[in-house]
VODOLUM-752909 format. One record per atom (N, C-alpha, C): residue number from 1; residue in three letters; atom name; z negated, y, x negated. Coordinates in steps of 0.05 Angstrom, whole numbers, plus 5000, padded with zeros to 4 digits. Layout:
<pts>
PT:seq:type:atom:z:y:x
PT:NUM:ALA:CA:Z:Y:X
...
</pts>
This chain:
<pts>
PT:seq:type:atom:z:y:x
PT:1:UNK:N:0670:6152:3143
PT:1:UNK:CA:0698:6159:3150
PT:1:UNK:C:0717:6139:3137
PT:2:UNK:N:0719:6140:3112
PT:2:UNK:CA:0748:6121:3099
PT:2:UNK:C:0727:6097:3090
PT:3:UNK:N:0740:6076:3107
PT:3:UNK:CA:0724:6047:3084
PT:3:UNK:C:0748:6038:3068
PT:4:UNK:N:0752:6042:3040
PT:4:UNK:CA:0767:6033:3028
PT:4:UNK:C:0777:6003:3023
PT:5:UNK:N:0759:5984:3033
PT:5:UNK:CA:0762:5963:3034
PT:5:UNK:C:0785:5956:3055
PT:6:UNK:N:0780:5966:3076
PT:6:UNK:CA:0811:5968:3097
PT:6:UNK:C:0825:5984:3098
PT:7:UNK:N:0824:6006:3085
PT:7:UNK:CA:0834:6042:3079
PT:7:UNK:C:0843:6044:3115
PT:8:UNK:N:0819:6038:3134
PT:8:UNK:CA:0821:6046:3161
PT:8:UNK:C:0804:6075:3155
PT:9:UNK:N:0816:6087:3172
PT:9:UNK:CA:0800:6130:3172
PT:9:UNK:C:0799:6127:3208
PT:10:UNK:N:0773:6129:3222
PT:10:UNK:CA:0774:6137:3243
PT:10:UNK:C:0782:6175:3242
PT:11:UNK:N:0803:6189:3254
PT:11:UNK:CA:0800:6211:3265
PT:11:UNK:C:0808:6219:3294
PT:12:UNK:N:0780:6232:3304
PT:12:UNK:CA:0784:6235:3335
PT:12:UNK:C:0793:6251:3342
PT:13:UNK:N:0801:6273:3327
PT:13:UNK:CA:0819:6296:3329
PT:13:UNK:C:0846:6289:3340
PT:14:UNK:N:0857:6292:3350
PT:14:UNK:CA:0892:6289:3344
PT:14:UNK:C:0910:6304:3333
PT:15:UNK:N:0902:6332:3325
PT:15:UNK:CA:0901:6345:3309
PT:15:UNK:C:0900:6355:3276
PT:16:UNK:N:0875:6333:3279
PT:16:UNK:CA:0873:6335:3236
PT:16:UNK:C:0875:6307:3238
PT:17:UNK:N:0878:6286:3255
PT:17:UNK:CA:0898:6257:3249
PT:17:UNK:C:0924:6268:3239
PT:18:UNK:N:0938:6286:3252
PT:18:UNK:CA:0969:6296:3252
PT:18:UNK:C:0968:6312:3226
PT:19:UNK:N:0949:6324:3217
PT:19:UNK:CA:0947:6341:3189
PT:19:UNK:C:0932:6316:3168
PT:20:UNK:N:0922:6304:3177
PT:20:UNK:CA:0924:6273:3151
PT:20:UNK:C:0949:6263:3142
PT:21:UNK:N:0959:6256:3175
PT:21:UNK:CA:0984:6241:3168
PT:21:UNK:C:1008:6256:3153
PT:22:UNK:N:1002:6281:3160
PT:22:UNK:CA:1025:6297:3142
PT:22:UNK:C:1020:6297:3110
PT:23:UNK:N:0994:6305:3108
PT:23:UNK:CA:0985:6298:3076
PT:23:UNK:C:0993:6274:3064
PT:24:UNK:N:0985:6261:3077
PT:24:UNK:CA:0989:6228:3069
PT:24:UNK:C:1029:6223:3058
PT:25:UNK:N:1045:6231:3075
PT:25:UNK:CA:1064:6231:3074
PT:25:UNK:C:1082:6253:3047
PT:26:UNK:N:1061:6272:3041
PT:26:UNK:CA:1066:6295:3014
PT:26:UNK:C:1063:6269:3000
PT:27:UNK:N:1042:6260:2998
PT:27:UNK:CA:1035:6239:2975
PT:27:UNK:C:1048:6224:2965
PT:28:UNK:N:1069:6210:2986
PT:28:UNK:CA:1097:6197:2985
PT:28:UNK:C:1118:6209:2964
PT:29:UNK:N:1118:6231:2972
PT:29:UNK:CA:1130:6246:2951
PT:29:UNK:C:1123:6258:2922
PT:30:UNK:N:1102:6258:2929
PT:30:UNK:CA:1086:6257:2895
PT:30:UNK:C:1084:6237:2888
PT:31:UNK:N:1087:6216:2895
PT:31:UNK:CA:1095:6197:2886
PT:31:UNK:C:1123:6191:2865
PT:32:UNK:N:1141:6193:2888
PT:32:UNK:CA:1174:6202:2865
PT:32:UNK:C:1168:6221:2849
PT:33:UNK:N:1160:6238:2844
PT:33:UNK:CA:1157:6254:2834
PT:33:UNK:C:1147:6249:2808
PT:34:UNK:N:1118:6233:2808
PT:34:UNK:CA:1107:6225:2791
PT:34:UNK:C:1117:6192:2776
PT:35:UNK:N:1130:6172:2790
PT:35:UNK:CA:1148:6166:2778
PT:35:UNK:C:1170:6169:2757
PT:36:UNK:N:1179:6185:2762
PT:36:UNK:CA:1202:6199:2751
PT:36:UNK:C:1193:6218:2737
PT:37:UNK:N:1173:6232:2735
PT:37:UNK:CA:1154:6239:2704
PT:37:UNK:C:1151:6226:2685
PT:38:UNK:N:1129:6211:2693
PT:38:UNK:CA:1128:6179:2678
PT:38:UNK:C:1144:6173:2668
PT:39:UNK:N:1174:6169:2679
PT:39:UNK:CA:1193:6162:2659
PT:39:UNK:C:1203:6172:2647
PT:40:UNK:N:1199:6202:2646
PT:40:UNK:CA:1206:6220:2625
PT:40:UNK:C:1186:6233:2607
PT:41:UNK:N:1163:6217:2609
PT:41:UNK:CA:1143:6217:2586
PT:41:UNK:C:1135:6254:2603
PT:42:UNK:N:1133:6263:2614
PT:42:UNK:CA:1121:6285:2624
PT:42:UNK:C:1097:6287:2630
PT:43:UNK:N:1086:6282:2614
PT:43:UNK:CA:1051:6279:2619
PT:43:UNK:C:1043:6314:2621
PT:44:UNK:N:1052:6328:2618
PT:44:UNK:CA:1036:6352:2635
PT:44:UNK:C:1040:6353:2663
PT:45:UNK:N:1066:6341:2673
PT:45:UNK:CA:1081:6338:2706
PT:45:UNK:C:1049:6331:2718
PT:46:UNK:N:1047:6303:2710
PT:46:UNK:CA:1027:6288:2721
PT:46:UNK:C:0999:6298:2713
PT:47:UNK:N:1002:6314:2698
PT:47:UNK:CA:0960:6317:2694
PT:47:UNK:C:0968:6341:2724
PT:48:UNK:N:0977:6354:2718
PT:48:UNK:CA:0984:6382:2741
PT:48:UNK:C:0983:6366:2767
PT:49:UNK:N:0992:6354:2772
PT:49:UNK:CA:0994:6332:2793
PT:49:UNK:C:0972:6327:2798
PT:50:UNK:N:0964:6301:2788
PT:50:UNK:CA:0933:6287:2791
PT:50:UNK:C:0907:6315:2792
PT:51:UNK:N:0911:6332:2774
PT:51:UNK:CA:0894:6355:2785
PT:51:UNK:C:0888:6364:2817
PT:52:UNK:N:0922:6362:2819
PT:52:UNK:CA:0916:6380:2853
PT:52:UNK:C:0911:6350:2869
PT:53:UNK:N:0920:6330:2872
PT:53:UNK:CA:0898:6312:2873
PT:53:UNK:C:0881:6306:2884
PT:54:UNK:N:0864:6321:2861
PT:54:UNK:CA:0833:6311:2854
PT:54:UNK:C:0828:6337:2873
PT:55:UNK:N:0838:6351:2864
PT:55:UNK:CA:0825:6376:2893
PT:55:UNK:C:0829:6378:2921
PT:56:UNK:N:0852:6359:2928
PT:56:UNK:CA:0859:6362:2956
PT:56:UNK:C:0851:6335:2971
PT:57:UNK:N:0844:6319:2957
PT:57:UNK:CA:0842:6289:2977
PT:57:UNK:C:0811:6288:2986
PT:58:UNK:N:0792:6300:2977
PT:58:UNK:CA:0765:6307:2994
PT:58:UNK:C:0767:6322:3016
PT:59:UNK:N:0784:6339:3006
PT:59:UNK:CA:0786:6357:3036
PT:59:UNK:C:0790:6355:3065
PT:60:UNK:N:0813:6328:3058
PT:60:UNK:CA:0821:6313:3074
PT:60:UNK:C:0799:6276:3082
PT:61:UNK:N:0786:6281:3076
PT:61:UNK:CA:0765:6268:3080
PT:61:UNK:C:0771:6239:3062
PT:62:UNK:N:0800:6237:3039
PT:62:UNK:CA:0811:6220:3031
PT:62:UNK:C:0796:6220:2992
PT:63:UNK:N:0767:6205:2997
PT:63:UNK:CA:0763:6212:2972
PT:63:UNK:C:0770:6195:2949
PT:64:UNK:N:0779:6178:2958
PT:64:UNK:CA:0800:6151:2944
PT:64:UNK:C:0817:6167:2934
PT:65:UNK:N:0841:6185:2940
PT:65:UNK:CA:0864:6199:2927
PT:65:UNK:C:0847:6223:2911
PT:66:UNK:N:0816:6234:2918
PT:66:UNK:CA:0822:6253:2889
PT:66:UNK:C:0808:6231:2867
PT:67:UNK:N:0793:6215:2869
PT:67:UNK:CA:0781:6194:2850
PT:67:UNK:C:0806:6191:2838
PT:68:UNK:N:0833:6174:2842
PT:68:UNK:CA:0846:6166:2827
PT:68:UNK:C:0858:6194:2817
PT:69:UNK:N:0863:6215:2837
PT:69:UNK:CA:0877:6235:2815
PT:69:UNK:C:0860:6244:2793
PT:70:UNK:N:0836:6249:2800
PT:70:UNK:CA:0826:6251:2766
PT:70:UNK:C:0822:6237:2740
PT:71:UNK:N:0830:6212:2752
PT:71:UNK:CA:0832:6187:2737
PT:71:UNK:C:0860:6194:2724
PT:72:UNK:N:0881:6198:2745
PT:72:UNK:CA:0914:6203:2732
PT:72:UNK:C:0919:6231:2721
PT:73:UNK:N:0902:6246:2729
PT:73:UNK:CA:0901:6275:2700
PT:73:UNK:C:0885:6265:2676
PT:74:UNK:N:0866:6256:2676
PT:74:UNK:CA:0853:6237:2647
PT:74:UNK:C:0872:6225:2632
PT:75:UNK:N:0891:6205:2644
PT:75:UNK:CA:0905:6193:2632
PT:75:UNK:C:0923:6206:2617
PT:76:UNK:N:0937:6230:2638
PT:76:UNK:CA:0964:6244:2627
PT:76:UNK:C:0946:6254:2609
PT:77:UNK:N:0926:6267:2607
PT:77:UNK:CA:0920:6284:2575
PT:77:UNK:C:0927:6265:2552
PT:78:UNK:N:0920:6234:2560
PT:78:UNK:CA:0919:6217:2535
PT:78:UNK:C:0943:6205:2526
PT:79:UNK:N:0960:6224:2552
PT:79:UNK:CA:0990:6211:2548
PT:79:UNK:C:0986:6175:2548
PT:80:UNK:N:0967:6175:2558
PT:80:UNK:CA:0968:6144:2559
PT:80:UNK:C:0977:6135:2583
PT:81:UNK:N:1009:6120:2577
PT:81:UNK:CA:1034:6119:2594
PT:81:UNK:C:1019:6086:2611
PT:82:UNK:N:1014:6065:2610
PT:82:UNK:CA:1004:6048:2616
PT:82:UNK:C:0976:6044:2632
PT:83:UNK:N:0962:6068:2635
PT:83:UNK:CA:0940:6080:2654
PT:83:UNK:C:0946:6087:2674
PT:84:UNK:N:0966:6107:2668
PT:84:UNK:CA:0984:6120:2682
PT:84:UNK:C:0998:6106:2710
PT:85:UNK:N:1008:6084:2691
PT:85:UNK:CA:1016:6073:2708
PT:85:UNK:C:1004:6057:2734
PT:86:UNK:N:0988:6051:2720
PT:86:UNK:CA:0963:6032:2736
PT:86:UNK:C:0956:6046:2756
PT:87:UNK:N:0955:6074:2760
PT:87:UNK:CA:0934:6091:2773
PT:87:UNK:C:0962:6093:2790
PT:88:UNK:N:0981:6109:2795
PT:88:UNK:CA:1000:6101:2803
PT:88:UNK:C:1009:6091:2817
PT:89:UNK:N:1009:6070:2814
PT:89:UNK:CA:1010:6045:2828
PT:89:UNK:C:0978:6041:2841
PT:90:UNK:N:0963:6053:2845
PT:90:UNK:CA:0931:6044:2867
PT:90:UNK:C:0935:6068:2883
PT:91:UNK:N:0949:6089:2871
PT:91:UNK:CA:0951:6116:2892
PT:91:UNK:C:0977:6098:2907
PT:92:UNK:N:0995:6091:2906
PT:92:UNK:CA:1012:6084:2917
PT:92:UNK:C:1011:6058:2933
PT:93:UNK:N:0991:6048:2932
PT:93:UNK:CA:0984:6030:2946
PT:93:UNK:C:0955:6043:2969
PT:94:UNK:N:0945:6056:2958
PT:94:UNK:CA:0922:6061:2981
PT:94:UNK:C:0942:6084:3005
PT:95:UNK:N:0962:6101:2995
PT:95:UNK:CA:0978:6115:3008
PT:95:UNK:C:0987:6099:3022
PT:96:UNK:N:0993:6082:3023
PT:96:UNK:CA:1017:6051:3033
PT:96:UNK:C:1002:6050:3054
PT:97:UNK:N:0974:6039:3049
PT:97:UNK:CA:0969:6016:3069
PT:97:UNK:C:0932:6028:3090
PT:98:UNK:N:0929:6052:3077
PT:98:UNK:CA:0918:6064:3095
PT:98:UNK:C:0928:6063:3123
PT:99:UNK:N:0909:6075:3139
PT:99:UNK:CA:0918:6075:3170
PT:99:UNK:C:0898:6090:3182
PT:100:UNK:N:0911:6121:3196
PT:100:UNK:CA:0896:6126:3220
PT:100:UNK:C:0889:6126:3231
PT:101:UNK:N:0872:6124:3252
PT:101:UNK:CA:0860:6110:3281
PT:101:UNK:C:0847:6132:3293
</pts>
């Protein structure tokens, strides 16, 4: 399903394409969200975050977003702001440049 190397997702549904793409687009917003944690040193925002995450992006056949969210709840426990960021910024880029088909 997802080759992360092109973050191309065949779905033949048009249906759970349209319930990806909606997910995909929450993500956007967990995004700001988690930004703007980050800069307020809110590392429980983001472990809470990266948790649901790590639970929801298999579901969606997107196992790239729960990998990194459990990676970005790890970090927030360690309050390590610089991990954080990193991860962040790969969720925000595989969100980016994914593509449905």
């Amino acid at each position: 399903m997802t080759n992360e190397r092109d973050k191309s997702i065949e779905v033949a549904d048009p249906f759970a394409r349209q319930l990806m793409a909606r997910y995909l687009k929450r993500r956007e917003k967990d995004l700001e969200l988690l930004d703007q944690a980050l800069a307020d040193s809110n590392f429980e925002a983001i472990e809470r975050t990266g948790h649901n995450l790590s639970g929801s992006g298999s579901a969606y056949g997107l196992d790239a977003v729960s990998r990194i969210g459990r990676s970005i709840e790890e970090a927030a426990k360690r309050a390590d702001a610089a991990q954080t960021r990193r991860l962040l910024d790969d969720l925000a880029e595989f969100v980016r440049d994914v593509t449905l088909r």
